[in-house]
N, C-alpha and C positions, 0 to 999 in steps of 0.2 A: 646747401642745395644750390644747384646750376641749374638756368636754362638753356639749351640748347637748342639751337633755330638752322632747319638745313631745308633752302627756301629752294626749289626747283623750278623748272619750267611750269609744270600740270599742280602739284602740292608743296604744301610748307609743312615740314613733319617740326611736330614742338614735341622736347625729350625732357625730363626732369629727372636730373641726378644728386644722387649723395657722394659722391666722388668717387663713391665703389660700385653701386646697383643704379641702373635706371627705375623710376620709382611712376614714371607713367610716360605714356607716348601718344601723341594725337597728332593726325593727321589732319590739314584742314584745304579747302580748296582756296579760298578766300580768311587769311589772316585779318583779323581786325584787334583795333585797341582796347575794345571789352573783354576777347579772347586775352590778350596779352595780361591785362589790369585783372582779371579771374585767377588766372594760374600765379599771377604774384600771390595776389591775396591768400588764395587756397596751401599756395609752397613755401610762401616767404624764401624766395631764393636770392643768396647773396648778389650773384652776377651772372650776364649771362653772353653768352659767344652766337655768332652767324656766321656761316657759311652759305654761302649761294651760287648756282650758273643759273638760277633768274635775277630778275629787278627785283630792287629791296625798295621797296617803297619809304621814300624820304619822310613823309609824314609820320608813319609809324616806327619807321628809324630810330626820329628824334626823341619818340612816345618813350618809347624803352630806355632808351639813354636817360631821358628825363626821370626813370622809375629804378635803376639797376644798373651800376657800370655794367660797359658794352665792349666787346670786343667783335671786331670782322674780321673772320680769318680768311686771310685769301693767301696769295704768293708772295706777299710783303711782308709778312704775320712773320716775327721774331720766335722762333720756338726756341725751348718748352715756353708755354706759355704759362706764369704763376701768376 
């Protein structure tokens, strides 16, 4: 399982995949580290990736990193990414 985080201006859409089907999608106005610490617990996902054109909030950044290797894909991001 993946999580996948694509942080916008207005929402942060959270994707949870099996690396073939998206297996749930929520959109949230306000990300927070209960939300994040839930969907681990509930998916047990290996690792998870962000993409954003908002702010990533550094505290909750860190959250994640601290719970699930992390990747930010931006225009530095080395692809394919394994």
């Amino acid at each position: 399982m993946n999580l996948i985080f694509d942080i916008g201006n207005t929402n942060t859409k959270l994707a949870v995949t099996d690396n073939e089907s998206i297996i749930s999608i929520e959109r949230y106005e306000i990300l927070t580290a209960e939300i994040i610490d839930r969907t681990i617990d509930k998916f047990h996902p290996e690792k998870a990736i962000i993409s954003n054109v908002g702010k990533i909030d550094e505290e909750l950044l860190n959250h994640l990193k601290n719970s699930i290797p992390t990747t930010i894909f931006n225009s530095t991001t080395d692809i394919p990414i394994t």
